[in-house]
C-alpha positions in Angstrom: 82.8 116.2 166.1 83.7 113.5 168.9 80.9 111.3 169.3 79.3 111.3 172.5 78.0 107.8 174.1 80.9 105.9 173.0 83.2 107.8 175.5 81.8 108.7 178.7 84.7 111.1 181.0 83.5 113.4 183.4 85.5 115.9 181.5 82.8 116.3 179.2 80.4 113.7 179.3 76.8 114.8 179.8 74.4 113.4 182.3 72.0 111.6 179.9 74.6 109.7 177.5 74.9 107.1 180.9 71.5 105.9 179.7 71.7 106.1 175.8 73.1 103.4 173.1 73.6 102.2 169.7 70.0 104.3 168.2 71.2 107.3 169.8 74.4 107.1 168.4 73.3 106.1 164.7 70.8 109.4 165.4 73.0 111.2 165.7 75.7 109.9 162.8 72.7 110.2 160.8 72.3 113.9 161.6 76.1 114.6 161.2 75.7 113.0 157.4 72.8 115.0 156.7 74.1 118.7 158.2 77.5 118.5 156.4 79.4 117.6 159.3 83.2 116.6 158.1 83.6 113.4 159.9 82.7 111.6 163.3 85.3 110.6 166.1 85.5 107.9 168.6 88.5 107.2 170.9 90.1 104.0 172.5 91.4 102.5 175.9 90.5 98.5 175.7 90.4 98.7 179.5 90.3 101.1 182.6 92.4 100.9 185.8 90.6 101.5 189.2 92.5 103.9 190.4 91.0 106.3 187.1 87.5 104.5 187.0 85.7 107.6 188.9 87.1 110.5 186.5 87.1 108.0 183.2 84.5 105.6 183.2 84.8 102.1 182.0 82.7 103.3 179.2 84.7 103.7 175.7 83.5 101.9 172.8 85.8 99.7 170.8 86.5 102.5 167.5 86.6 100.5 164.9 83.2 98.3 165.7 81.9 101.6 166.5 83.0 103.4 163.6 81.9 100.5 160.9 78.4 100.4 162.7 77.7 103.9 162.1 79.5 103.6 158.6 76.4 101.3 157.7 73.9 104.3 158.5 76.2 107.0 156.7 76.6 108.2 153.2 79.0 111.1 153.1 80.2 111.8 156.3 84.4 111.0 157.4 85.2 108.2 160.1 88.2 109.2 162.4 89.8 107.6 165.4 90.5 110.3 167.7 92.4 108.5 168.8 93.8 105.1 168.0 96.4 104.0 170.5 98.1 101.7 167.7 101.5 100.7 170.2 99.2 98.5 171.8 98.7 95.9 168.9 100.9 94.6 165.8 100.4 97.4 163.1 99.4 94.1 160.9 96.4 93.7 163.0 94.9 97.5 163.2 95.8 97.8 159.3 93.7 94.8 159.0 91.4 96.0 161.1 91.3 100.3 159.5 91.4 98.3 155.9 88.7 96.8 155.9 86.6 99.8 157.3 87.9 102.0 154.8 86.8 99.3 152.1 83.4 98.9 153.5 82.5 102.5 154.0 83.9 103.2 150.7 86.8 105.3 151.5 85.5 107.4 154.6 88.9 106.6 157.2 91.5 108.9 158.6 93.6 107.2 161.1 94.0 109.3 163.8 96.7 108.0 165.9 98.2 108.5 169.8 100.8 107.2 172.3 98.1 106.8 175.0 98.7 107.7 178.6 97.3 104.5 180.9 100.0 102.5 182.5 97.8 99.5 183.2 96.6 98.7 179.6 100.5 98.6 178.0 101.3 96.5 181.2 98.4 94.3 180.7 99.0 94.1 176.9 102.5 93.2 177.3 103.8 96.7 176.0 106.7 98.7 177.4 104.7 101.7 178.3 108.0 103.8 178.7 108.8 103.1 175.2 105.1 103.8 174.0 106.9 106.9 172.3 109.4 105.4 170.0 107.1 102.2 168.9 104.6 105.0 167.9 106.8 106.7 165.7 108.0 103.2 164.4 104.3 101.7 164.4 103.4 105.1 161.8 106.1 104.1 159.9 105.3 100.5 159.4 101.0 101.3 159.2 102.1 103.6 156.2 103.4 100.7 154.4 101.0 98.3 155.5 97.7 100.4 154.7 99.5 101.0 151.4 98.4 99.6 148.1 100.6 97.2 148.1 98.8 93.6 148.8 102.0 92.2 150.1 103.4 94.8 152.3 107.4 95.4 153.8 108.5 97.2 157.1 111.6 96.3 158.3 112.4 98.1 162.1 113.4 97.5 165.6 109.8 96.4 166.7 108.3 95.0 163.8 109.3 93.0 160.9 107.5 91.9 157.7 107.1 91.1 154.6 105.4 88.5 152.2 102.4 88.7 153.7 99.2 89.4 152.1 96.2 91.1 153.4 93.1 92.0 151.2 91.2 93.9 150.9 92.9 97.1 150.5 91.8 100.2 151.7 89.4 102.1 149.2 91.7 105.1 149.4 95.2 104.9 148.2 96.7 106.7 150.6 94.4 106.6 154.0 95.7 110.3 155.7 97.1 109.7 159.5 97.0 112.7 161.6 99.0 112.6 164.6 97.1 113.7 168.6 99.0 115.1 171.7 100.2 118.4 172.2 103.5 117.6 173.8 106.5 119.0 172.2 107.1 114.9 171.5 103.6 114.7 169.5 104.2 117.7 167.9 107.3 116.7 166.2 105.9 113.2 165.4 103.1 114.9 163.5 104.8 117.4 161.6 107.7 114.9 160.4 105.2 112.1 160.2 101.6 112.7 160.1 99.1 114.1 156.9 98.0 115.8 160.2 97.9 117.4 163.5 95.1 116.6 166.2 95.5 118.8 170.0 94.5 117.4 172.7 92.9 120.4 175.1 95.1 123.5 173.6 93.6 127.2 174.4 93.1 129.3 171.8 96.5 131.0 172.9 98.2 128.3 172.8 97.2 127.4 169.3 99.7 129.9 167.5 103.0 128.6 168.9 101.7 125.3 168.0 101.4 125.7 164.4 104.5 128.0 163.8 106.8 124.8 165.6 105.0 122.3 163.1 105.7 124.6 160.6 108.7 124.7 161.6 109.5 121.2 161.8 107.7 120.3 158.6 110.5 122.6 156.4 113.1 121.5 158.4 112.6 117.7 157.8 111.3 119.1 154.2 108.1 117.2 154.8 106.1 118.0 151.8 102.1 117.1 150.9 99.1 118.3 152.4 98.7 118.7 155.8 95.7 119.6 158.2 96.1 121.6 161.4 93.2 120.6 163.9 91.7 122.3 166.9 89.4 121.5 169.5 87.0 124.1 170.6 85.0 125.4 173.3 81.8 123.4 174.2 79.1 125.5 172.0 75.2 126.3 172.3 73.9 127.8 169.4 70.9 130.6 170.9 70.5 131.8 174.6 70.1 128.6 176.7 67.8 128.7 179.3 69.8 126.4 181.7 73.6 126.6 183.0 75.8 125.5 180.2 79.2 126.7 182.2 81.3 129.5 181.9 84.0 128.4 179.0 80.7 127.6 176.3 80.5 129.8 173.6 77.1 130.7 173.6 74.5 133.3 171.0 73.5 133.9 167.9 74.9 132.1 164.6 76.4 135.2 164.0 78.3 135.6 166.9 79.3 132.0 167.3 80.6 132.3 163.6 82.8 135.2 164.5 84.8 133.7 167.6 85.2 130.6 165.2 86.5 132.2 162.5 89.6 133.2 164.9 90.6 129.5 164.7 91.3 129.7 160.9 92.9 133.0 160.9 95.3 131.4 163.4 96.5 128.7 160.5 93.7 125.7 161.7 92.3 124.0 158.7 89.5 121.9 161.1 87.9 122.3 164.3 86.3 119.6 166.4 82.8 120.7 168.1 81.0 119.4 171.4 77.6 120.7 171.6 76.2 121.1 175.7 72.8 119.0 175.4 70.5 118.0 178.6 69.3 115.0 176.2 69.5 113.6 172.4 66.5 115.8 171.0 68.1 118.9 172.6 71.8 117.3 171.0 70.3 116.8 167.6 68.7 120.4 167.3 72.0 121.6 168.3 73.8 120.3 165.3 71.3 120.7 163.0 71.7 124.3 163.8 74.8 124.8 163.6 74.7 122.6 160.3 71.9 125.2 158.7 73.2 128.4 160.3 76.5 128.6 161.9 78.2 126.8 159.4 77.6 128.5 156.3 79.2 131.3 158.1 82.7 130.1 158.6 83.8 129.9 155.0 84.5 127.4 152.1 
């Protein structure tokens, strides 16, 4: 699941997460550890433009602070960045940076990765936000050898260039899996030629089928080989008969029910699916997830 608090749009923000903090948020990592959850997102913008303050917010926590603090309270559960827009710094500097959580948390990462969309922070940051497409696909490239195991890593492109240079620690995983977000025909391709996996951003259920069969697609024709996991985004859930407008696209009812419109997902080719919960506070969030841990769960299959 994305972590509420740490990204606050009025796309799916709830009221009471304009109050909450860092307790609420290691609640609730806490919860996802303990319910089997598969990992925990948080996004990134380092800074919002006026002009998209009122539908945004200012409020999105920096990932990888956020990420290693709730690493601290965790065990078992994943840490992903959902996603990291890594065009905006050297991919020395966020493989130093995703290193060193993946060391501390014991091999938890997966780098998810994005071209981002806000003008203002590329311009800022001294990025050619036209070109934000190409240095991703180059910055990919050049994070796969530099959160290699190789302690002196090489990457030799148009916008970056190294070698002999040494960064320790490693990662705890030897191979730290990147999936790819966006759901433009662009972000497609750069996912199936050159991400472990794929990770929509807003695509219906209808939409979902094309999708895969063109990454399919794309993966045997650039003979891409390895595992790779398909991702998909659901509807906002409440598990039981709320007793308070949750909105007319929430899946809503028993375990049972809930189970069997999610089980559509995997018969579509997803191997994941990221869940929001509707809460009017963090008691009514945690209950959520622990229900759906114990009995919603255990319904959708190994």
């Amino acid at each position: 699941m994305q972590l509420p608090v740490q990204s606050q749009s009025t796309l799916y923000a709830e009221p009471w997460e304009a109050g909450a903090g860092p307790d609420d948020l290691a609640e609730i990592a806490r919860t996802a550890d303990r319910c089997g959850f598969a990992y925990l997102a948080s996004c990134d913008h380092v800074a919002i433009p006026r002009r998209l303050a009122a539908a945004m917010s200012t409020v999105w926590y920096d990932p990888v602070a956020t990420l290693a603090f709730l690493a601290a309270v965790t065990e078992r559960v994943r840490l992903l960045s959902h996603v990291a827009v890594v065009g905006l710094r050297h991919p020395l500097l966020t493989a130093k940076q995703y290193a060193t959580l993946d060391h501390l948390s014991g091999g938890r990462l997966i780098l998810g990765v994005g071209a981002g969309h806000v003008r203002e922070e590329f311009e800022v940051l001294g990025v050619d936000f036209a070109a934000r497409g190409a240095l991703l696909d180059e910055c990919v490239d050049a994070l796969r050898a530099a959160l290699g195991p190789e302690e002196f890593p090489a990457h030799h492109g148009k916008a970056y260039d190294f070698e002999g240079l040494g960064q320790r620690p490693r990662p705890a995983q030897r191979h730290v899996p990147v999936w790819v977000g966006g759901s433009s025909p662009a972000a497609v391709r750069r996912a199936a030629v050159r991400g472990d996996g794929w990770l929509p951003q807003g695509d219906p259920r209808d939409r979902l089928p094309g999708q895969i069969a063109r990454l399919r697609d794309l993966r045997e024709q650039a003979g891409a080989e390895g595992p790779f996991t398909v991702g998909a985004i659901t509807e906002p859930l409440y598990v039981g008969a709320p007793g308070w407008d949750v909105g007319r696209r929430t899946l809503t009812g028993t375990p049972e029910a809930l189970a069997e419109s999610l089980r559509a997902y995997r018969a579509m080719g997803v191997d994941q699916i990221q869940v929001r919960f509707r809460s009017r506070g963090l008691g009514e969030l945690i209950d959520q997830m622990t229900a759906f841990g114990a009995e919603v769960a255990p319904l959708l299959g190994p």
